[in-house]
Structures are given as structure tokens and as C-alpha cells.
DRENTISE-651354 format. One record per residue: x, y, z of N, C-alpha, C in turn; chain; residue number from 0. Coordinates in Angstrom, 1 decimal. Atoms other than C-alpha are relative to their C-alpha. Layout:
REC | X | Y | Z | X | Y | Z | X | Y | Z | A | NUM $
...
This chain:
REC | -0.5 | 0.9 | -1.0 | -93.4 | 17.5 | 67.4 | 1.1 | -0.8 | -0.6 | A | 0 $
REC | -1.5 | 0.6 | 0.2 | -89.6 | 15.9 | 67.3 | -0.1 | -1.1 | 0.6 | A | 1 $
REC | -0.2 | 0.9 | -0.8 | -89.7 | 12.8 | 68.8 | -0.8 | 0.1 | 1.2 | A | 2 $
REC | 1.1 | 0.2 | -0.8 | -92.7 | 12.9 | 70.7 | 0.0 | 1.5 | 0.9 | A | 3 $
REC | -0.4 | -0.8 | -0.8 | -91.2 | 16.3 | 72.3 | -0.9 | 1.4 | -0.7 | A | 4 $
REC | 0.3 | -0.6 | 0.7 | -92.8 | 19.5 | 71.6 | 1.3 | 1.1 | 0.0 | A | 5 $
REC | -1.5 | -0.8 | -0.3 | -89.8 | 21.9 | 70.5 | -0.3 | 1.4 | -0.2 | A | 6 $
REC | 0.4 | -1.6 | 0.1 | -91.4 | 25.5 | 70.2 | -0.8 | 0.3 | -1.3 | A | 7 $
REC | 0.4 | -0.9 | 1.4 | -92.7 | 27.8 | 67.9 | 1.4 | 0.1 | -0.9 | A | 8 $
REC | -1.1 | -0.6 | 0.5 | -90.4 | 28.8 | 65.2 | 1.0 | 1.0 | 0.4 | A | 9 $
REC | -1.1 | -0.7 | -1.0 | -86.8 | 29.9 | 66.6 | 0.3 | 0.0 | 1.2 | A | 10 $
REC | 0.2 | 0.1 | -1.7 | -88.3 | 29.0 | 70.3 | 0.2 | -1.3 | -0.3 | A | 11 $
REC | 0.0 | 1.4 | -0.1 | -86.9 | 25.5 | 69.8 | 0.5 | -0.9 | 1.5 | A | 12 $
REC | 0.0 | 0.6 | -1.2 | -86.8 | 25.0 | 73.6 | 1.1 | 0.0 | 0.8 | A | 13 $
REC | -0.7 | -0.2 | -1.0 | -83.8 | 26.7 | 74.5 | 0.3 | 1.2 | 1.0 | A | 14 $
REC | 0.0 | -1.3 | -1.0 | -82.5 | 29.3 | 77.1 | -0.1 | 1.2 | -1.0 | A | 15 $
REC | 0.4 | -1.4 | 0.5 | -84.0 | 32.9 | 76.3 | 2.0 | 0.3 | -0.5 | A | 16 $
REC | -1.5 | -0.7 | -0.1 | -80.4 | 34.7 | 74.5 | -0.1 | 1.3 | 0.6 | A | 17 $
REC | -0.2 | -1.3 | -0.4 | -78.8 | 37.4 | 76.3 | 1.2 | 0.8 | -0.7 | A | 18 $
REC | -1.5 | -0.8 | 0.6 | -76.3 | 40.1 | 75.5 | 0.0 | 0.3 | -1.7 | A | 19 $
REC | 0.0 | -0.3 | 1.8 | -77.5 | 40.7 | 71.8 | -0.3 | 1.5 | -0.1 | A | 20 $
REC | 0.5 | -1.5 | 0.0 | -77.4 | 44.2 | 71.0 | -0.1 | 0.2 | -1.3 | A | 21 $
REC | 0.9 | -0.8 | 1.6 | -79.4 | 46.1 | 67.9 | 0.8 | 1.3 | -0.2 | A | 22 $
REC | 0.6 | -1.4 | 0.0 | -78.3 | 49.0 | 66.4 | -0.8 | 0.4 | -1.1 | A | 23 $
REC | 0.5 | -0.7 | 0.8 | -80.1 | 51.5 | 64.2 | 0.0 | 1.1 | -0.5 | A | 24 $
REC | 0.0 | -1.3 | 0.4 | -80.3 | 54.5 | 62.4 | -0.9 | 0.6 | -0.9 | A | 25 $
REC | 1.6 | -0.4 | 0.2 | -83.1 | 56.7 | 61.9 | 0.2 | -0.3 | -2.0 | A | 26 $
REC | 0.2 | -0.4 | 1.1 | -84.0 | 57.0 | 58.3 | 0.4 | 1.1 | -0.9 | A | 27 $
REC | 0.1 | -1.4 | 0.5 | -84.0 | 60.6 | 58.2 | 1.7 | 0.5 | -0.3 | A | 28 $
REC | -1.2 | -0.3 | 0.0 | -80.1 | 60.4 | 59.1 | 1.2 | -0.7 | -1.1 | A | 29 $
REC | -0.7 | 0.8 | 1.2 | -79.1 | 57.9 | 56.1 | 0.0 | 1.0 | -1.0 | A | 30 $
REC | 0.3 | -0.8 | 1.0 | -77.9 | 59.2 | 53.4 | 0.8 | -1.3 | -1.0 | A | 31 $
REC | -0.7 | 1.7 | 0.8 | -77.4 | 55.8 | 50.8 | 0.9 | 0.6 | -1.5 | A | 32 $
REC | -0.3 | -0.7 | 1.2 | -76.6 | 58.1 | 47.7 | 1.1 | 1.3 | 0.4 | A | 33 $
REC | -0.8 | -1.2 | -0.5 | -74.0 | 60.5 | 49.6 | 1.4 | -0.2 | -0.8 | A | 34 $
REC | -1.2 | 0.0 | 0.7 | -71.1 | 61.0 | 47.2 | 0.2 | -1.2 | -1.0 | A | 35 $
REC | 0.6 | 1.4 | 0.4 | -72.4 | 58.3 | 45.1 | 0.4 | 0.7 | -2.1 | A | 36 $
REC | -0.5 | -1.5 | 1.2 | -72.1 | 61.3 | 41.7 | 1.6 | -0.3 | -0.2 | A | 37 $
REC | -1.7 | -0.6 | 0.2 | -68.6 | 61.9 | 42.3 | 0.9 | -1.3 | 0.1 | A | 38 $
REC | -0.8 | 1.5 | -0.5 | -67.1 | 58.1 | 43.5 | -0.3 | -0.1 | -2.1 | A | 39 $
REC | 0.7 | 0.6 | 0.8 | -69.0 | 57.2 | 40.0 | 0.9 | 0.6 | -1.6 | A | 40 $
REC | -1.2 | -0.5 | 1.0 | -66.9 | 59.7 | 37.5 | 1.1 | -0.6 | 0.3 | A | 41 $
REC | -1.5 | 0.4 | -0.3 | -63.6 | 59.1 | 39.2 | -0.1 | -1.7 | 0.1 | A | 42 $
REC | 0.1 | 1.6 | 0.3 | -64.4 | 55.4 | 39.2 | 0.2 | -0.3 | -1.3 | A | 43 $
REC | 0.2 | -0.2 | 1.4 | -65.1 | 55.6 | 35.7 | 1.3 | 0.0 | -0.6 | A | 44 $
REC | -1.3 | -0.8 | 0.8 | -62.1 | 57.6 | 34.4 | 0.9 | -0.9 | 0.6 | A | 45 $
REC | -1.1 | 1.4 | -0.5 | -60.1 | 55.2 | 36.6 | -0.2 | -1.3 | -0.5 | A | 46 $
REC | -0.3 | 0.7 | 0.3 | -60.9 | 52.4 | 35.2 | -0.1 | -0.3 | -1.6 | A | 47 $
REC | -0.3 | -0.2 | 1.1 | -61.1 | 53.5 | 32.0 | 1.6 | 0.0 | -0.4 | A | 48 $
REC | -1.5 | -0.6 | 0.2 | -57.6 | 54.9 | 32.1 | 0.6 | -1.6 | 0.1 | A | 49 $
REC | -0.3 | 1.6 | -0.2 | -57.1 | 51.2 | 33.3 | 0.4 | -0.9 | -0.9 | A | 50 $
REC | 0.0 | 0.9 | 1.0 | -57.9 | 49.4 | 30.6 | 0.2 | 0.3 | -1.4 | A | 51 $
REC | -0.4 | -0.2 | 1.9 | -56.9 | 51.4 | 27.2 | 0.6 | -0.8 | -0.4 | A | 52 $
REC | -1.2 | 0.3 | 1.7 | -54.2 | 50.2 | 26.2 | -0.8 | -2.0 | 0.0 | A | 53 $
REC | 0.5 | 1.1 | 0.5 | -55.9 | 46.5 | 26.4 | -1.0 | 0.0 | -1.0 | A | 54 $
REC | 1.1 | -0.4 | 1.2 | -58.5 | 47.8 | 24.3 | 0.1 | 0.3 | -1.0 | A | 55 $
REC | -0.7 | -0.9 | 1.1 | -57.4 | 50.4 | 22.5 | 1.2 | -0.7 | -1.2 | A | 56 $
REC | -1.2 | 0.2 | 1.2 | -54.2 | 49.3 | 21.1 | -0.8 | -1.5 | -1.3 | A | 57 $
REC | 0.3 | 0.7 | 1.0 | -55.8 | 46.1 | 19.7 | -0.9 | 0.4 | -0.8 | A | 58 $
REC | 1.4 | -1.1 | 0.7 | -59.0 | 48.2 | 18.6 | 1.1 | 0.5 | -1.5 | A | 59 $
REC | -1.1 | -1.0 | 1.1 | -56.1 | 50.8 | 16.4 | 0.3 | -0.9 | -0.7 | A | 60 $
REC | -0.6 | 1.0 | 0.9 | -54.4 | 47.5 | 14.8 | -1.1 | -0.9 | -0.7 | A | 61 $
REC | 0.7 | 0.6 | 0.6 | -57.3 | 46.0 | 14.0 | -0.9 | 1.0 | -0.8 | A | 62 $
REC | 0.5 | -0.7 | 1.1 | -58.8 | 49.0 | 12.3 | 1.1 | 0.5 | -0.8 | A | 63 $
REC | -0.8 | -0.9 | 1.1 | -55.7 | 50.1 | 10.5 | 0.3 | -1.5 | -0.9 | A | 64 $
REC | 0.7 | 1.1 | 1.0 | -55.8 | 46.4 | 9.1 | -0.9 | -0.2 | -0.9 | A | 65 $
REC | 1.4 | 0.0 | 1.0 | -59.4 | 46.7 | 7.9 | 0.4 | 0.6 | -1.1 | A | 66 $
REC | -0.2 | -1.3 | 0.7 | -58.4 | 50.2 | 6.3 | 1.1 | -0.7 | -1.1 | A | 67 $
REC | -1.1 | 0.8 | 0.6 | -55.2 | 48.4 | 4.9 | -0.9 | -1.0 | -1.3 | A | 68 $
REC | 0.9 | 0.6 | 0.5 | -57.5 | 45.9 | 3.6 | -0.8 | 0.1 | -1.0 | A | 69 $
REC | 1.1 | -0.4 | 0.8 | -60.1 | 47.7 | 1.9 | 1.1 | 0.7 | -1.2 | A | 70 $
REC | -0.9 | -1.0 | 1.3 | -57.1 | 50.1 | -0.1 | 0.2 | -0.6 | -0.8 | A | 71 $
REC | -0.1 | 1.1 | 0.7 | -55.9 | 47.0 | -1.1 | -0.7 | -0.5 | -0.9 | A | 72 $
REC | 1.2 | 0.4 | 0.4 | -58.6 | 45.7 | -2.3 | -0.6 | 0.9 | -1.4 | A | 73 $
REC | 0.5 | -1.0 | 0.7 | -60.0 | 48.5 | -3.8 | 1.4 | 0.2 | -1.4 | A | 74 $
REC | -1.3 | 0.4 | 1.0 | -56.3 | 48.7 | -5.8 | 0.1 | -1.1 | -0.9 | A | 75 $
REC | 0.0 | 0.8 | 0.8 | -56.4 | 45.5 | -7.1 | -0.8 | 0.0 | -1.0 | A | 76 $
REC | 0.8 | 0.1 | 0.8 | -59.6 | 45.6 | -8.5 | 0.1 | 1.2 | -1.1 | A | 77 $
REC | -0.2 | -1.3 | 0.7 | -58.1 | 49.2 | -10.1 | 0.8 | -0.7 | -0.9 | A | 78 $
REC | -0.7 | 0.6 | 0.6 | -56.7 | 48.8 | -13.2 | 1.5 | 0.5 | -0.3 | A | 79 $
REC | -1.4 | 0.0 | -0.7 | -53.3 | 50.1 | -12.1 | 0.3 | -1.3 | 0.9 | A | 80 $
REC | -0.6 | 0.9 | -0.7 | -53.7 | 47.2 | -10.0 | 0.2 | -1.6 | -0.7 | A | 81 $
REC | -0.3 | 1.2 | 1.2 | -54.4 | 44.5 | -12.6 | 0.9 | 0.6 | -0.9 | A | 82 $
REC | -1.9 | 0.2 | 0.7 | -51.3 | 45.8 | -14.6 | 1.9 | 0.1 | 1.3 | A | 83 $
REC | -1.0 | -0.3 | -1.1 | -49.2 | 45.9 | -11.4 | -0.2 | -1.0 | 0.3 | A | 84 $
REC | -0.2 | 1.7 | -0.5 | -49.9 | 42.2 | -10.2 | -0.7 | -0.8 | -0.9 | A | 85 $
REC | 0.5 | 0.6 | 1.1 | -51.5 | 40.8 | -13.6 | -1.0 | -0.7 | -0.1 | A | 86 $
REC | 1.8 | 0.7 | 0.1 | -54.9 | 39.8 | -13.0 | -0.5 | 0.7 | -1.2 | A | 87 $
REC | 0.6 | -0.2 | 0.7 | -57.2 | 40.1 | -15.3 | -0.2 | -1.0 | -1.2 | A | 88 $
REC | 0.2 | 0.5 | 0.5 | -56.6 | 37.7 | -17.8 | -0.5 | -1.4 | 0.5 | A | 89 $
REC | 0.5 | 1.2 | -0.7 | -58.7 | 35.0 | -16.7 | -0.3 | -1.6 | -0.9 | A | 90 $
């Protein structure tokens, strides 16, 4: 009760019945939720792959040819071609 009034059941809050609402439906049997659901799902894929390489990729390539860069280096210095070529060693 609202104000001493009683206002319905839940949704029946005491006004006119509605008209003109129409339902539709469709059987079960005739849905098909998974219909080309396969194939959208490759070409989606491959599209948005194709999409995004080069924001990926390219910094991906530069930042492993840096690592690699990196490690030769590295590996070089600590050779001893590399300590008579930039003079480490005498510590």
C-alpha cells in the first residue's frame, strides 16, 4: 500500500490493461545461433590480424634485432679480440 491506496500486484500498478503490444517468436527448431559462425571467425581473424602487423610486428623485428645486436656485442667484448679492440681488461 502507497499512500493508503492499494496499487496492484507487481506491474498491475492500477493502470489501464496495455493494448497494441505485439510478441514475436521463433520456433527453436528454426534458429540457427552458430550459422556461419566458422567462417565470419577465420576471415575476422585474418582481418584483423592483417590489421594490426605492422603495429606489432615492426616494433616486435626492432626490438629483437636490438636484443640480438646486444648479445653479439656483448659476447664480443667479453672476447678477447674485443678487449684488444676497446682495451678492457686491465682493471
Amino acid at each position: 500500500m502507497a499512500g493508503g491506496k492499494w496499487m496492484g500486484w507487481w506491474g498491475h500498478l492500477g493502470l489501464p490493461k496495455q493494448r497494441g503490444i505485439v510478441v514475436y517468436t521463433l520456433s527453436p527448431y528454426e534458429q540457427r545461433a552458430f550459422a556461419g559462425a566458422l567462417h565470419q571467425a577465420v576471415f575476422n581473424t585474418f582481418r584483423r590480424f592483417t590489421g594490426q602487423i605492422f603495429y606489432i610486428g615492426v616494433p616486435a623485428a626492432a626490438a629483437y634485432s636490438v636484443f640480438t645486436w646486444g648479445k653479439k656485442n656483448h659476447e664480443y667484448r667479453l672476447s678477447k679480440e674485443g678487449h684488444a679492440h676497446y682495451g678492457g681488461g686491465d682493471h
